[in-house]
C-alpha positions, -999 to +999 in steps of 0.1 A: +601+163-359+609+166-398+608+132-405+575+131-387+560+158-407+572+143-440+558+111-430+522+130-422+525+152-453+533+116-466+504+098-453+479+131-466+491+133-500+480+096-500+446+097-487+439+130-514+455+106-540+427+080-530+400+105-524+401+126-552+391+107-577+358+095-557+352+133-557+360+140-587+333+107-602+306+118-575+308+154-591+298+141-624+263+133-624+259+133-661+287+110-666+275+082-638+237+087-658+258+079-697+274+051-676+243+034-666+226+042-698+251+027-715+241-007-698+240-038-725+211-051-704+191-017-726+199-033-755+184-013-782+161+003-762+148+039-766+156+060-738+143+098-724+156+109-691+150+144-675+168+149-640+155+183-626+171+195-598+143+217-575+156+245-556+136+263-528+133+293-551+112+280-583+130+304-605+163+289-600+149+252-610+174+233-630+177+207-654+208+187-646+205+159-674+183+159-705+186+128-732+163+128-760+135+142-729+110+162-753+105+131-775+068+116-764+072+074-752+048+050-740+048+060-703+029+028-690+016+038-655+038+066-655+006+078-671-014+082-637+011+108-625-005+128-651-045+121-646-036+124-607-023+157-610-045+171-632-080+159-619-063+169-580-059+205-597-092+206-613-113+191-589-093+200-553-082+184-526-115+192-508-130+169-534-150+141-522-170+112-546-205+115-531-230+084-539-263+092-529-290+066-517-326+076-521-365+065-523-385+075-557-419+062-546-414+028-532-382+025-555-348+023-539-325+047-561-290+051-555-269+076-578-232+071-589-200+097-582-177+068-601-165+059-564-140+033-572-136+025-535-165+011-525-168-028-518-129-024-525-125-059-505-084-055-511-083-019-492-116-026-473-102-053-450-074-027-437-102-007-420-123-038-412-153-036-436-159-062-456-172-056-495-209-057-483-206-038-452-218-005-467-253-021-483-251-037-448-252-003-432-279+011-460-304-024-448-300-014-412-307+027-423-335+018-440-353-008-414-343+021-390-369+041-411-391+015-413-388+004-444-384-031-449-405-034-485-388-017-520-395-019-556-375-020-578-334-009-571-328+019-597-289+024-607-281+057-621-247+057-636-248+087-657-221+104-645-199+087-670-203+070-705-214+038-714-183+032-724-169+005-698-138-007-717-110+015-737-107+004-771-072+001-771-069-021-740-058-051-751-091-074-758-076-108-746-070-096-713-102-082-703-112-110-676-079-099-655-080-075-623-060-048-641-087-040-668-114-039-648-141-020-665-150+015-655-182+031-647-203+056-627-208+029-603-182+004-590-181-027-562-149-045-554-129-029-581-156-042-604-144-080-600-155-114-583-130-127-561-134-167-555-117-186-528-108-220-534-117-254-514-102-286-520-114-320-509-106-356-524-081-362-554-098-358-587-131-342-574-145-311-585-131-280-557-155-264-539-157-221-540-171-193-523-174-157-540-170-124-522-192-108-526-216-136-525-235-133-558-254-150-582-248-119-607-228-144-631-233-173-646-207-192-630-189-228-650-167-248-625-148-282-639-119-275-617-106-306-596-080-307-573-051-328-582-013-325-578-010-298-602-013-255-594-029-246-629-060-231-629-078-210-656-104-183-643-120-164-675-147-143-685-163-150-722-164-115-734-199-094-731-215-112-706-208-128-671-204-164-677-173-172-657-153-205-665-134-219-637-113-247-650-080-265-647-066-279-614-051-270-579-032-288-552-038-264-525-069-242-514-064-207-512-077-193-485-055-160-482-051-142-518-087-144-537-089-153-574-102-124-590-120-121-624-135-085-641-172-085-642-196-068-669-218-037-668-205-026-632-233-004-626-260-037-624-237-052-607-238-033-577-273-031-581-276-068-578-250-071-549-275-047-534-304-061-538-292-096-528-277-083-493-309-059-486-331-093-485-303-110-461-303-084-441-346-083-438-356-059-464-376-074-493-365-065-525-399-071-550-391-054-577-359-059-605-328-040-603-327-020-637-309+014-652-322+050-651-291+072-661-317+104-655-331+091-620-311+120-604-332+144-623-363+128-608-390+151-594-399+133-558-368+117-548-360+114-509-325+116-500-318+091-476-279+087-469-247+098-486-214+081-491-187+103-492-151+095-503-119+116-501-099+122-532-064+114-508-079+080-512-084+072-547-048+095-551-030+065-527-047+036-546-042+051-580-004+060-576+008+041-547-011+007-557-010+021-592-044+004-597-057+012-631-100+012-628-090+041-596-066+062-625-096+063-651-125+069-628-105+102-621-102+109-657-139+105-662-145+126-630-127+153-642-145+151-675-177+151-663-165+175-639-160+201-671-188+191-692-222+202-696-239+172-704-223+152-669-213+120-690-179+118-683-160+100-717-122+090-721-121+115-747-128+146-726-106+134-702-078+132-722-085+167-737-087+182-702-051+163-691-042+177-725-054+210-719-036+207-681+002+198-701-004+229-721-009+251-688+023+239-677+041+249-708+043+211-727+041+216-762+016+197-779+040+172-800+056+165-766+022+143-761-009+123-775-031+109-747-054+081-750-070+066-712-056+078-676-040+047-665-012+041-693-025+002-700-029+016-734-004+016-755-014+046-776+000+069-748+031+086-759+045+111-732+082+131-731+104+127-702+097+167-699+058+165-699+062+142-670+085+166-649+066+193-662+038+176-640+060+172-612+075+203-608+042+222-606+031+199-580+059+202-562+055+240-562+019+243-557-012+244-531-014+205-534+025+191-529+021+172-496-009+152-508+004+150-539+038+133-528+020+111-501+001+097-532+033+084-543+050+047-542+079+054-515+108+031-518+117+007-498+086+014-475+049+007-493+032+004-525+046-009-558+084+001-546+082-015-514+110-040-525+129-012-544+154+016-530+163-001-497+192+005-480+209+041-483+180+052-499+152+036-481+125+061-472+135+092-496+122+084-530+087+092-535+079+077-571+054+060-602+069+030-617+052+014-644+051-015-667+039-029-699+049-047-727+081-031-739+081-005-719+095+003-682+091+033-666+103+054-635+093+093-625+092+113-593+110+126-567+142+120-547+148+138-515+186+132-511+209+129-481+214+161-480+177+171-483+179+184-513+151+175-540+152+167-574+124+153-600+137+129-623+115+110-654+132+076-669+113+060-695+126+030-714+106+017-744+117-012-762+138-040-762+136-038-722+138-065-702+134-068-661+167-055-659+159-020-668+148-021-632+183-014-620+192+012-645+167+032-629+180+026-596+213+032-604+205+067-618+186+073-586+214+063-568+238+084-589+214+118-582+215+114-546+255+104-546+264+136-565+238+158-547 
């Protein structure tokens, strides 16, 4: 029986031996976080981290890791969790973009909300609508009324500025999906999508637009060859489109896309064109009247009406850029006397909405809503400062549903699988020299933390895995 018991006591001490030291590693958060800071693939990056750990009582909130947090980075699209929050705050989760069609005599009026969803042919075709099938719906309203005859088709896009593009976007990019232009009135996230058809070697492909337009003037040399290298532009200021280049294959799935100019006529023109397919006789011109809302006389005919959850989800979980700064411009126009919603009261009010939450002012310096400029620079802190009021206040669950979740949907649908699939609710973003992570992590044990990782730098797609690994290392040592 005592050799038995030695041979237990034996077999224990060994297993402790072996144990203990995983125990004692998974206790030290901090260190795993230096160890996968200290990653060569960082290079000479510069790096803030803030790992918050959220307890049910707010007061009790702690700040497990901290590395140069309060000093302000380019966030990239980590930039959005910070127009999301703050125009959610401001404007409520009641708050619906309402776009107003209405008669002014025999013209056909329709008034902007900055609605980046509508004709949205991306999101559109998961519910079944296509990018006309609202103007569809407006032709069959107004034949229902008996009005097949208009004038002209007024656009009234005060609600913002005139301003459609950021200054410090960067100017040779400004044909590609991402900087879209912004404005009080948007269709199919303010591009033209063409789809490709090839036919005999060396002849000139075929195309089809969506919507179908003849809004821009539209150059087309591409042939189809053995080759996949096509150029789709946009000569800056106008809407001549080139098409160029050559394909092998026709793409009848994933569109082409290409930004568009002056948004507002474009919807107006859209309009106009699918009103006379659809049997209502457009004889006037489609032209601007940023007052027609003021108009004494004008009938109210239908309203489109668009739930902030949804520009939220596309904004953060698609982390599309045009749906970021249309709620910047909301919520500027939303606290400004003369409606015109302009980047630079937008960025005063999310300035004014850091403040609030107790960010000191060299923590920050703001400059659009998505983060594709680069004249953001945001703390670590100011980031989690974000996140830990949301997560405490009237707004969390929508807030958090907004979010990327790992593993499952959105931009982090290939990231966090495994172990972690399913429980990290997050923002990642991306440009030039700069990779960034923030949001929240609900570990195994269902415990919450916010965390904010920004690399600027010498960064290169590796940084990728940092971030997970200090993910990783929050929920192993929860």
């Amino acid at each position: 029986m005592c050799a038995v018991s030695r041979k237990r006591r034996h077999v224990a001490c060994l297993l402790f031996c072996l144990l203990a030291p995983a125990v004692a590693a998974n206790a030290d958060l901090p260190g795993d976080i230096r160890t996968a800071l200290a990653s060569k693939s960082l290079g000479n990056a510069q790096v803030g981290v803030e790992v918050v750990r959220l307890n049910p009582d707010p007061a009790q909130t702690t700040v497990v890791f901290a590395s140069r947090a309060n000093e302000p980075m380019i966030p990239a699209s980590n930039m959005k969790l910070l127009t999301t929050s703050a125009a959610l705050h401001a404007l409520g989760g009641d708050f619906r973009f309402t776009t107003r069609l209405a008669m002014r005599d025999d013209q056909l009026v329709i008034i902007g909300d900055g609605d980046p969803t509508i004709g949205d042919a991306e999101m559109l075709r998961r519910h079944g609508w296509t990018t006309t099938t609202l103007f569809e719906n407006w032709a069959e309203l107004l034949k229902s009324r008996g009005i097949t005859r208009v004038g002209d088709v007024v656009v009234d896009d005060g609600v913002f500025d005139e301003q459609f593009i950021h200054p410090t976007w960067p100017p040779e990019q400004i044909q590609r999906r991402y900087v879209a232009q912004v404005a009080g009135l948007n269709l199919n996230a303010n591009c033209l999508d063409f789809f490709l058809t090839t036919g005999q070697r060396g002849s000139v492909v075929s195309y089809r637009t969506d919507p179908p337009s003849a809004y821009a003037d539209i150059a087309n040399t591409c042939t189809f060859g053995q080759r996949n290298a096509i150029w789709l532009s946009r000569v800056a200021g106008g809407n001549k489109i080139v098409l160029r280049g050559e394909t092998n294959a026709s793409n009848h799935g994933e569109p082409l896309s290409v930004t568009i100019h002056d948004p507002p006529l474009y919807f107006g023109t859209v309009l106009a064109e699918t009103l006379k397919r659809h049997g209502v006789d457009v004889r006037g011109r489609v032209v601007r009247d940023r007052n027609a809302h003021k108009s004494d006389g004008l009938t109210l005919l239908a309203q489109h009406e668009t739930p902030i959850d949804v520009v939220l989800h596309r904004a953060n979980k698609d982390s599309m850029n045009l749906y970021a700064e249309v709620l910047l411009k909301r919520l500027a126009a939303a606290q400004s006397a003369s409606r015109g919603g302009s980047w630079g009261a937008g960025a005063a009010a999310v300035a004014a909405f850091l403040k609030e939450r107790g960010v000191e002012e060299q923590q920050f310096s703001l400059a659009d809503g998505s983060g594709l400029s680069k004249s953001n620079r945001v703390s670590a802190h100011a980031i989690n400062a974000v996140l830990i009021a949301d997560f405490y206040g009237p707004n969390r669950e929508m807030f958090i549903r907004s979010l990327a979740v790992g593993g499952v949907d959105g931009t982090l649908d290939n990231r966090f699988g495994g172990g972690l699939k399913g429980r990290v609710f997050a923002k990642s973003g991306y440009v030039s020299n700069a990779r960034c992570l923030s949001g929240f992590v609900r570990t195994k044990k269902d415990n919450w933390y916010a965390f904010s990782i920004l690399f600027n730098g010498s960064t290169g797609p590796e940084a990728k895995r940092v971030h997970e690994a200090i993910v990783t290392a929050i929920d192993a040592n929860d």
